[in-house]
ROGUZA-511574 format. One record per residue (C-alpha): chain; residue in one letter; residue number from 1; x, y, z. Coordinates in nm, 3 decimals, decimal comma, always signed. Layout:
c	r	k	X	Y	Z
A	A	NUM	X	Y	Z
...
***
This chain:
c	r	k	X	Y	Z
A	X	1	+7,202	+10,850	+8,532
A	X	2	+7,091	+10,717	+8,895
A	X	3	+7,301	+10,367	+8,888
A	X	4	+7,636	+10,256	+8,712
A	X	5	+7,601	+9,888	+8,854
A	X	6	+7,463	+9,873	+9,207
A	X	7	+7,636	+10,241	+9,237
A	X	8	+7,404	+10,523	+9,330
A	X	9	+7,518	+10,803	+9,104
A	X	10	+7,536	+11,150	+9,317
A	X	11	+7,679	+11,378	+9,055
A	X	12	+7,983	+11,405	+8,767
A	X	13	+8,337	+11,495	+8,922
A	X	14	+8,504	+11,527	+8,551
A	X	15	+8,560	+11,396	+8,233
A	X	16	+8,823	+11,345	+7,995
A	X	17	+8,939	+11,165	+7,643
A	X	18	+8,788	+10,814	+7,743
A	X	19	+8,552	+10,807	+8,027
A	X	20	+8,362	+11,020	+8,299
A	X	21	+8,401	+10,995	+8,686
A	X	22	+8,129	+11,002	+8,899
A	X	23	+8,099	+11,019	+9,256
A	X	24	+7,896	+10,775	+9,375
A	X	25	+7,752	+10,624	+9,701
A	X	26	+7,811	+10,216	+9,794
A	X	27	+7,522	+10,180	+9,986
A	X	28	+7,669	+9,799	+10,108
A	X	29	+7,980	+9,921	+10,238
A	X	30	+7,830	+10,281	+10,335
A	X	31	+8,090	+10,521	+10,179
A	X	32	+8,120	+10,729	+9,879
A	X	33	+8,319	+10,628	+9,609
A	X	34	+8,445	+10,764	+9,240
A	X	35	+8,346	+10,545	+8,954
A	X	36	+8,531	+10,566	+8,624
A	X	37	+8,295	+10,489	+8,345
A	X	38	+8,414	+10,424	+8,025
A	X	39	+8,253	+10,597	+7,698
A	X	40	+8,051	+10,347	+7,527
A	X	41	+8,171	+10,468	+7,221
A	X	42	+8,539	+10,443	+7,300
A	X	43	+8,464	+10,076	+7,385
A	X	44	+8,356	+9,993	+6,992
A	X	45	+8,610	+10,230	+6,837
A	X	46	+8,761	+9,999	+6,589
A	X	47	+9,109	+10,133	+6,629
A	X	48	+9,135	+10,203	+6,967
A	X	49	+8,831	+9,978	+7,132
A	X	50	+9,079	+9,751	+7,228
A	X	51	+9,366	+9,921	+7,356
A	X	52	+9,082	+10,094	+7,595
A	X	53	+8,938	+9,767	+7,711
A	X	54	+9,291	+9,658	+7,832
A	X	55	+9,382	+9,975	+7,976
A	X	56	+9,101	+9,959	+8,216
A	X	57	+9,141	+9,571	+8,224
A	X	58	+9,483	+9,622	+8,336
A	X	59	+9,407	+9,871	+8,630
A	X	60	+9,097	+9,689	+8,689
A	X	61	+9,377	+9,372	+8,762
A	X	62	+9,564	+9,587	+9,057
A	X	63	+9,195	+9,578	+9,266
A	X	64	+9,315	+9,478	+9,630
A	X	65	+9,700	+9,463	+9,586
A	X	66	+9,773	+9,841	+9,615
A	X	67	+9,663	+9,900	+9,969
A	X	68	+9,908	+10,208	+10,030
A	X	69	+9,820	+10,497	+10,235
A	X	70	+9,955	+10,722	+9,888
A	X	71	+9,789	+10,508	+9,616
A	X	72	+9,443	+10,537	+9,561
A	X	73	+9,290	+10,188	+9,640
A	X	74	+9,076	+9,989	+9,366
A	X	75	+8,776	+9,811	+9,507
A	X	76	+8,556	+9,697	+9,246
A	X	77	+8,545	+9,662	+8,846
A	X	78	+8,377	+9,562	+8,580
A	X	79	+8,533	+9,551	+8,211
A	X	80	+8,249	+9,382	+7,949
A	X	81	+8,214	+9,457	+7,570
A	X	82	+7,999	+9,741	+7,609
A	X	83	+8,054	+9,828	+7,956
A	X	84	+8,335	+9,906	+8,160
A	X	85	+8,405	+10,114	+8,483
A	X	86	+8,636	+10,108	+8,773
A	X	87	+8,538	+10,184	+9,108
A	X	88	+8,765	+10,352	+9,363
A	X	89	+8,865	+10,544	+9,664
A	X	90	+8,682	+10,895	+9,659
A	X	91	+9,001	+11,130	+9,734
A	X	92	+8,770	+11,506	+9,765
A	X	93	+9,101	+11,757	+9,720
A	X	94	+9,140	+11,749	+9,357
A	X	95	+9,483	+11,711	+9,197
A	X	96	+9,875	+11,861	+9,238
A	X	97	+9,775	+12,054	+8,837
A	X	98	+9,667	+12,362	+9,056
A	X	99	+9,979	+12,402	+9,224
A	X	100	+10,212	+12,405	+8,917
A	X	101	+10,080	+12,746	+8,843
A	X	102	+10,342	+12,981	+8,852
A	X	103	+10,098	+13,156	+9,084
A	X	104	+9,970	+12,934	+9,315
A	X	105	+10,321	+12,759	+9,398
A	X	106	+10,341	+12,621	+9,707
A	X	107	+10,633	+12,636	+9,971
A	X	108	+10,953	+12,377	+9,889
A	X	109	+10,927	+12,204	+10,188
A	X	110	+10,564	+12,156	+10,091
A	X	111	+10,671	+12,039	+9,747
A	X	112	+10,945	+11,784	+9,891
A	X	113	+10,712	+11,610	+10,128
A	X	114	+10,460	+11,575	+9,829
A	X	115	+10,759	+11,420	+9,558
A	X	116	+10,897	+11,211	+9,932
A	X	117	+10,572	+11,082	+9,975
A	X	118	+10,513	+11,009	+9,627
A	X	119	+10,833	+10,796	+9,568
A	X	120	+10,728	+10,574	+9,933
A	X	121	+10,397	+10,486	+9,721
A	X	122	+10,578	+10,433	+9,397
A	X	123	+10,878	+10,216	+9,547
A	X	124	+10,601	+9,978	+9,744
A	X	125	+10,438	+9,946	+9,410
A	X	126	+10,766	+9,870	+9,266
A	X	127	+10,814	+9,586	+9,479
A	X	128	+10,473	+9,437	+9,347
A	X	129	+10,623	+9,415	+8,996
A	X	130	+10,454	+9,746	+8,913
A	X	131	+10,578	+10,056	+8,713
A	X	132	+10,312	+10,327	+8,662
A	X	133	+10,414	+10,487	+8,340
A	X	134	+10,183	+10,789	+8,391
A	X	135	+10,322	+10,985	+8,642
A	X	136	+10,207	+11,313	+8,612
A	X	137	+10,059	+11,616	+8,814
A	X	138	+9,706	+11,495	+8,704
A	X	139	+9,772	+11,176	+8,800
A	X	140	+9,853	+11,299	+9,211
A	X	141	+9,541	+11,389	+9,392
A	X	142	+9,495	+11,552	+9,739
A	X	143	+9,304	+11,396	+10,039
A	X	144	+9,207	+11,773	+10,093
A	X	145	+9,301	+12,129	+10,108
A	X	146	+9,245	+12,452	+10,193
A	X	147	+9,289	+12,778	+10,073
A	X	148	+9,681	+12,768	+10,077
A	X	149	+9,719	+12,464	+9,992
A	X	150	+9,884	+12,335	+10,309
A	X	151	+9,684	+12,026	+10,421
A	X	152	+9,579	+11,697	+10,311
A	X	153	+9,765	+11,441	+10,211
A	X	154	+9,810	+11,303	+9,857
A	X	155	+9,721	+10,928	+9,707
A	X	156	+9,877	+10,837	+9,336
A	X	157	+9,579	+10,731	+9,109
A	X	158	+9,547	+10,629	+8,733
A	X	159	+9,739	+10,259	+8,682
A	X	160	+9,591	+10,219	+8,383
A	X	161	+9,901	+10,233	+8,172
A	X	162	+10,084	+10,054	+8,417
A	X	163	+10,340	+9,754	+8,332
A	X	164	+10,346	+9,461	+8,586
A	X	165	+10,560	+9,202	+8,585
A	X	166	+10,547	+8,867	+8,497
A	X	167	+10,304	+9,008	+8,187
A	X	168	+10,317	+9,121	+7,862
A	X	169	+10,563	+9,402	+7,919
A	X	170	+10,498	+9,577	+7,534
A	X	171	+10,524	+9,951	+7,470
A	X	172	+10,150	+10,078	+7,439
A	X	173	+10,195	+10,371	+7,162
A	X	174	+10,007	+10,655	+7,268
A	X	175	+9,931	+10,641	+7,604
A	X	176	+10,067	+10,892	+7,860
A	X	177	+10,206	+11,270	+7,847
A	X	178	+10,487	+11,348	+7,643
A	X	179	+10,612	+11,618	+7,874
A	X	180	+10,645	+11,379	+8,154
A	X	181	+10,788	+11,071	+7,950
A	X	182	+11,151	+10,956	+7,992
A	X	183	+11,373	+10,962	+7,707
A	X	184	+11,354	+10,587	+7,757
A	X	185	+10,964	+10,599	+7,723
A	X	186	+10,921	+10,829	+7,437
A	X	187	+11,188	+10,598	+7,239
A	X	188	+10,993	+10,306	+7,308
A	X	189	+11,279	+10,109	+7,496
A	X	190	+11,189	+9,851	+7,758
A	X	191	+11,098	+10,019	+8,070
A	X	192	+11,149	+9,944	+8,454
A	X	193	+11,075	+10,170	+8,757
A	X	194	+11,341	+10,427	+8,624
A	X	195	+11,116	+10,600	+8,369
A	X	196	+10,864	+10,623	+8,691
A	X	197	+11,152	+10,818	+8,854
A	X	198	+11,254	+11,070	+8,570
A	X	199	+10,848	+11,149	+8,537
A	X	200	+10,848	+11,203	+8,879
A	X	201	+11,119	+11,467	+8,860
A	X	202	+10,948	+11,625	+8,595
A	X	203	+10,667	+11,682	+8,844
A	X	204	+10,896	+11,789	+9,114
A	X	205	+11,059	+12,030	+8,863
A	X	206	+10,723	+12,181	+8,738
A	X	207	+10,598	+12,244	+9,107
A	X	208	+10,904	+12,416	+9,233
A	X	209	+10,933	+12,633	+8,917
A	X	210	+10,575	+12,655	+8,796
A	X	211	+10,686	+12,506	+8,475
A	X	212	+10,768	+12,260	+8,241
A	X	213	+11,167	+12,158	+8,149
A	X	214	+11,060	+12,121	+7,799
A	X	215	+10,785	+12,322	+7,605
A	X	216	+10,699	+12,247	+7,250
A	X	217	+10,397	+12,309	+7,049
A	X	218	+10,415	+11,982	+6,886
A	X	219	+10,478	+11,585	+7,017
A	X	220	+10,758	+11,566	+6,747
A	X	221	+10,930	+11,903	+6,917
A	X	222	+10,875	+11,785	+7,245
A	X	223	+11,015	+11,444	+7,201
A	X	224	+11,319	+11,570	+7,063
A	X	225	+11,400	+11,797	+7,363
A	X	226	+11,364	+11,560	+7,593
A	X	227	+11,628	+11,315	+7,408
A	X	228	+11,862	+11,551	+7,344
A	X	229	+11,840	+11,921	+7,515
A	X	230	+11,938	+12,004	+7,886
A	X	231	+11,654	+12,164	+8,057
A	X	232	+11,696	+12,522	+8,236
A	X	233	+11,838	+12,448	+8,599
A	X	234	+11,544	+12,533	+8,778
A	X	235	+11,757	+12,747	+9,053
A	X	236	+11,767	+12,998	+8,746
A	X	237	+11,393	+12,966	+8,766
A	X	238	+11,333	+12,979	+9,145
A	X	239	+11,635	+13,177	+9,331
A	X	240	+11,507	+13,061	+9,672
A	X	241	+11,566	+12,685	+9,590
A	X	242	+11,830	+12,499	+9,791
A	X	243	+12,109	+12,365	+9,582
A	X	244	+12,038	+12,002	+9,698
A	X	245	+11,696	+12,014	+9,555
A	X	246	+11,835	+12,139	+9,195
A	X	247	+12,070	+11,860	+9,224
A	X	248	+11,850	+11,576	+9,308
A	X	249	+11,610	+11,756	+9,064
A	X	250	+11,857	+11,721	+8,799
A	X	251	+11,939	+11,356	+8,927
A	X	252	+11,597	+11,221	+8,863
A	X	253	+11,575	+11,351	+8,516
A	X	254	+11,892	+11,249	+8,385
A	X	255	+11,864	+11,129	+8,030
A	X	256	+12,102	+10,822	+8,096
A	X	257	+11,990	+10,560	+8,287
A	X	258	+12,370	+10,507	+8,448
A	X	259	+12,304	+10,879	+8,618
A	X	260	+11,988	+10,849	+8,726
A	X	261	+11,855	+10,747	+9,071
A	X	262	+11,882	+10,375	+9,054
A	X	263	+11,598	+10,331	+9,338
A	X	264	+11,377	+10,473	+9,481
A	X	265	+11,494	+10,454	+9,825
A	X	266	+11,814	+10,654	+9,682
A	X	267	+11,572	+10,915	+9,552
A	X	268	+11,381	+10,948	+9,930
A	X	269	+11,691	+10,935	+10,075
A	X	270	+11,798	+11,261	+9,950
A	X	271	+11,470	+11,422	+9,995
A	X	272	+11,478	+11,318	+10,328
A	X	273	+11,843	+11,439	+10,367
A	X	274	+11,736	+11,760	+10,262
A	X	275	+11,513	+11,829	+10,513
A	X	276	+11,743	+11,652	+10,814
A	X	277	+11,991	+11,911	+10,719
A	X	278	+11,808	+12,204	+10,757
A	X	279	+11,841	+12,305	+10,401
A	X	280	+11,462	+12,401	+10,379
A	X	281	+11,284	+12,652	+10,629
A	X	282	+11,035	+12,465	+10,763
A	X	283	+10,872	+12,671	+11,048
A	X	284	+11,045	+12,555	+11,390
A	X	285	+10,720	+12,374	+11,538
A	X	286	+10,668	+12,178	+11,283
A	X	287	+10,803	+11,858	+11,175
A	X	288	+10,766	+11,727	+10,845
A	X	289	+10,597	+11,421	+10,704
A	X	290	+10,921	+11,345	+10,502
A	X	291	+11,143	+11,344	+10,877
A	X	292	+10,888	+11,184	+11,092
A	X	293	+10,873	+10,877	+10,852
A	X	294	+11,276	+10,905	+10,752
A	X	295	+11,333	+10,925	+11,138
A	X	296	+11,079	+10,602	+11,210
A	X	297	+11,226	+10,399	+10,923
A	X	298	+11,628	+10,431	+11,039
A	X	299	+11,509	+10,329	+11,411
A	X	300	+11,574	+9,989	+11,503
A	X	301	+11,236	+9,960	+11,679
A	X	302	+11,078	+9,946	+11,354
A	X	303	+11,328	+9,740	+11,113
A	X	304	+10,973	+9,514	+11,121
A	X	305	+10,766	+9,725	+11,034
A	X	306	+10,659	+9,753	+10,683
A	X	307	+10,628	+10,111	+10,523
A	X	308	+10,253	+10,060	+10,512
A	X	309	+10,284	+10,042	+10,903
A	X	310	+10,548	+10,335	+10,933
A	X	311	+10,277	+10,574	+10,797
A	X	312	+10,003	+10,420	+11,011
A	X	313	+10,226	+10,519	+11,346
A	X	314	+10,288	+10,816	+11,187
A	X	315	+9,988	+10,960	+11,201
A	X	316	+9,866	+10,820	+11,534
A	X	317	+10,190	+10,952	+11,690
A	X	318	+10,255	+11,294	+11,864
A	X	319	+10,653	+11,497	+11,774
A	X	320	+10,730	+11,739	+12,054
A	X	321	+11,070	+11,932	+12,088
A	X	322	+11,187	+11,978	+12,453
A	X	323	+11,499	+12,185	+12,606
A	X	324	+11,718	+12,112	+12,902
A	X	325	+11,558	+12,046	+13,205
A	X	326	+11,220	+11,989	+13,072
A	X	327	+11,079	+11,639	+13,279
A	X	328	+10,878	+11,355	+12,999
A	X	329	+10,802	+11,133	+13,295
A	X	330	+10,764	+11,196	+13,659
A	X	331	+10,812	+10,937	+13,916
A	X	332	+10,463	+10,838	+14,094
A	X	333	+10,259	+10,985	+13,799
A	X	334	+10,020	+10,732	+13,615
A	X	335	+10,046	+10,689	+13,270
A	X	336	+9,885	+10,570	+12,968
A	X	337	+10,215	+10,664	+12,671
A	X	338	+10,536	+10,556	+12,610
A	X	339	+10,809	+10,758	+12,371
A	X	340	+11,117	+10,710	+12,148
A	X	341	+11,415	+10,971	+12,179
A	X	342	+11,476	+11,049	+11,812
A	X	343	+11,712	+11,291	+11,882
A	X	344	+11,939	+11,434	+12,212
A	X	345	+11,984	+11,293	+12,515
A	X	346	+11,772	+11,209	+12,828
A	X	347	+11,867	+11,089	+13,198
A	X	348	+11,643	+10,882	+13,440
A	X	349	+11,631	+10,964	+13,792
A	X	350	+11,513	+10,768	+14,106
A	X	351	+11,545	+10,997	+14,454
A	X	352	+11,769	+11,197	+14,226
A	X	353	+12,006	+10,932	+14,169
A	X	354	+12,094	+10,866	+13,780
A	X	355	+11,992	+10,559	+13,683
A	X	356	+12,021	+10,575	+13,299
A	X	357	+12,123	+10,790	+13,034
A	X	358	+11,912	+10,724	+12,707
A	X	359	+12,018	+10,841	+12,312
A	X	360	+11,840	+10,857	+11,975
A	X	361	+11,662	+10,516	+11,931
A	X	362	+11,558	+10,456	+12,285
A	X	363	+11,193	+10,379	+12,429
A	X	364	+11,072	+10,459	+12,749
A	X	365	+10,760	+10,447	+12,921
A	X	366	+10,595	+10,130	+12,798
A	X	367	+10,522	+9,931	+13,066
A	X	368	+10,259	+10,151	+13,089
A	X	369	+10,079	+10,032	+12,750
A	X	370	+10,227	+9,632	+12,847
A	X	371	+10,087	+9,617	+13,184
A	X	372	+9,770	+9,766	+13,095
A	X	373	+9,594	+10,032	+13,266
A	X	374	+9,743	+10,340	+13,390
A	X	375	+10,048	+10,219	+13,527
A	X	376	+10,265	+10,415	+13,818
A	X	377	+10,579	+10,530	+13,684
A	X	378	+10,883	+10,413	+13,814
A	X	379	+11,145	+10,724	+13,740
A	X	380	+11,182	+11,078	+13,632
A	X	381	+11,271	+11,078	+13,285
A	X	382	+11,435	+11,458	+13,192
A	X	383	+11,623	+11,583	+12,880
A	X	384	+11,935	+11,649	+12,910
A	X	385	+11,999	+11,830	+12,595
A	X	386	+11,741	+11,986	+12,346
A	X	387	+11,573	+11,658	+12,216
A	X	388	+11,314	+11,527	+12,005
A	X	389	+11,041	+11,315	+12,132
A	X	390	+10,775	+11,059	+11,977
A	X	391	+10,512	+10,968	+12,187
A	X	392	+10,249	+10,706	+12,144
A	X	393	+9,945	+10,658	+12,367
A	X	394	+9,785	+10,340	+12,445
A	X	395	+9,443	+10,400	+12,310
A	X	396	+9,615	+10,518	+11,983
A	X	397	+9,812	+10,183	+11,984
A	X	398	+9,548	+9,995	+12,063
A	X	399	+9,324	+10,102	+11,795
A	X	400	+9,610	+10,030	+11,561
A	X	401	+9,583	+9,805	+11,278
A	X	402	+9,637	+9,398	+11,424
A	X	403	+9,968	+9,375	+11,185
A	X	404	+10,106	+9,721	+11,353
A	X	405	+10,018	+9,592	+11,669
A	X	406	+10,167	+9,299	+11,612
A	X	407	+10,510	+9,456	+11,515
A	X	408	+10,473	+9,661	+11,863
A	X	409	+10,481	+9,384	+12,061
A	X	410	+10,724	+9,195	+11,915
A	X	411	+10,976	+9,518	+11,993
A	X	412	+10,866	+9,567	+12,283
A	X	413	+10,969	+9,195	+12,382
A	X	414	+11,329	+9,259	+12,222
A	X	415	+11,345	+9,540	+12,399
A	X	416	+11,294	+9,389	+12,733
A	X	417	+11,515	+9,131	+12,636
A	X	418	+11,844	+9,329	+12,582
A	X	419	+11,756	+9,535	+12,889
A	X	420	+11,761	+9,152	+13,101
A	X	421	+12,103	+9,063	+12,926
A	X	422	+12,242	+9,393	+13,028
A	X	423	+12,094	+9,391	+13,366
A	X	424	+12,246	+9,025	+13,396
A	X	425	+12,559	+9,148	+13,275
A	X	426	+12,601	+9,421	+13,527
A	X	427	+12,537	+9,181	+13,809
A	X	428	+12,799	+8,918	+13,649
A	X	429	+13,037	+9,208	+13,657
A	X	430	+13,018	+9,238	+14,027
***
């Protein structure tokens, strides 16, 4: 096969029950892309012809609305009688299914930022109307990787089975993995985001223990376990596991919907708790995906900014740890940066007068980036305590998408603002 469509065929990544993904090159656009094809036969199947040709209408109907940094993005379909394929983002890393080998487990830190990551993606497309209904390892592939494991990122693929609202929200029999299914699912109840959120446990169990809650030889067995049997804790499985991950483990696959996580921002929360309170030993230089984008979303310089955007200054930002003494900012230096204090304390000093002290929340420095050019700095700024700082530099900034931009601006300008009130204030007061 050299074409599917005006898709220049480079070789098969995989197959499975119902179609064959190639990787493929979009010579228009100039990148490579993975192209689901659908088996022709599958298509005229009496039985099932249909229920394929509106699984991949239905993901073929989420092209251009799930532009996430976690979800793989849809650019192109076409769904006819006797040919349909999907073309999307090529994501090279494979999928989370080699990491639930008991051997090959990767480190719980690594694990949380995966699942904290994964219910970011999954809330945003909750607040499109959709619920994915397929969550499994398979389903979760990896930007890249190495050897361990360690790197890349991860993007959520496969919406085929996915419910959206404002449509026909009817159980489709047959579609999905049992092992991952919420009691709710496998019942065929009406289904929200919640059966999104046990399946996602399920994954998070699987990875930290290196396998499944429930394990049955046949659908029947399987379904019945996961209705009515309590799954090993997996701290019995994995004796290194903090206590707060069994529990919001066991949180996210509770069997009734009133004990459950009832979002998903309660569900990242905790994750994100876990990590804040040093429950998981993360190497000290480090900081972790799941606490840089906890710490950015609970400062007020980014209420604006929508998750999407939180990511992108994420990863165009730098995290440094300083001590006592250590100087940000010198006075007379030129400067292209400016920085938040996300944690600790810092003083600014003129002739080694105080002028301010700044806490968690603060930015600094970025009349350098509003001004333009390398601007003279004005102050020392030096931590007082141990502190954690986020630094941005103007080239990074101003490479930035226009709607992150945008949303910089506008803080800065309410950030200047308060500092005129209180600099009016003070001079009221004398």
């Amino acid at each position: 096969m050299e074409k599917i469509g005006k898709y220049d065929v480079i070789r098969e990544l995989g197959r499975g029950a119902t179609s064959t993904v190639f990787l493929a090159h979009d010579s228009f656009a100039d990148r490579d892309v993975a192209v689901k094809l659908a088996f022709p036969e599958v298509l005229k199947d009496p039985e099932r012809g249909k229920l394929y040709s509106h699984l991949f209408l239905n993901e073929a109907s989420l092209a251009g609305k799930l532009n996430h940094p976690h979800i793989v993005q849809i650019y192109d379909a076409v769904v006819e009688e006797n040919l349909a394929y999907i073309v999307m983002e090529y994501v090279p890393g494979g999928t989370l299914e080699d990491f639930c080998d008991p051997a090959k487990l990767l480190p719980v830190e690594r694990v949380v930022e995966i699942i904290f990551k994964c219910t970011r993606a999954l809330d945003f497309a909750f607040r499109l109307g959709i619920t994915h209904r397929d969550i499994k390892p398979a389903n979760i592939l990896l930007a890249e990787s190495d050897a361990r494991g360690f790197s890349g990122d991860i993007k959520i693929s496969d919406f085929g089975a996915a419910l959206t609202a404002g449509t026909d929200r009817t159980q489709v029999s047959g579609i999905g993995s049992p092992a991952y299914m919420s009691p709710q699912q496998v019942k065929e109840q009406p289904l929200d985001h919640r059966t999104d959120i046990y399946s996602l446990g399920v994954v998070m169990y699987q990875m930290l223990t290196g396998q499944l809650p429930f394990q049955a030889s046949t659908n029947y067995n399987m379904v019945y376990q996961i209705i009515h049997l309590a799954p090993t804790p997996p701290g019995q499985l994995r004796h290194d596991l903090p206590p707060a991950l069994e529990a919001i483990v066991q949180k996210a696959m509770a069997k009734d919907l009133d004990d459950r996580y009832a979002t998903w921002e309660e569900f990242a929360h905790d994750l994100a708790q876990a990590v804040r309170n040093k429950q998981l030993q993360a190497r000290q230089d480090e900081f972790a995906d799941t606490e840089k984008f906890d710490t950015l979303r609970a400062l007020p310089f980014f209420a604006g900014f929508s998750d999407v955007e939180i990511w992108e200054v994420l990863r165009f930002s730098r995290w440094d740890k300083v001590t006592p003494g250590d100087v940000i900012m010198r006075d007379g230096e030129k400067g292209d940066f400016f920085c938040f204090l996300a944690e600790g304390e810092l003083k600014v000093t003129k002739g080694g007068k105080i002028l301010n002290l700044l806490t968690a929340g603060d930015c600094f420095g970025e009349m350098a980036v509003i001004a333009g050019g390398h601007k003279t700095r004005g102050a020392d700024v030096v931590a007082l305590t141990q502190a954690k700082i986020v630094t941005v530099k103007g080239e990074a900034l101003h490479k930035a998408s226009e709607t992150c931009r945008m949303h910089f601006y506008q803080s800065f300008l309410e950030v200047l603002a308060s500092r005129l009130a209180l600099a009016n204030a003070r001079l009221a007061a004398f």
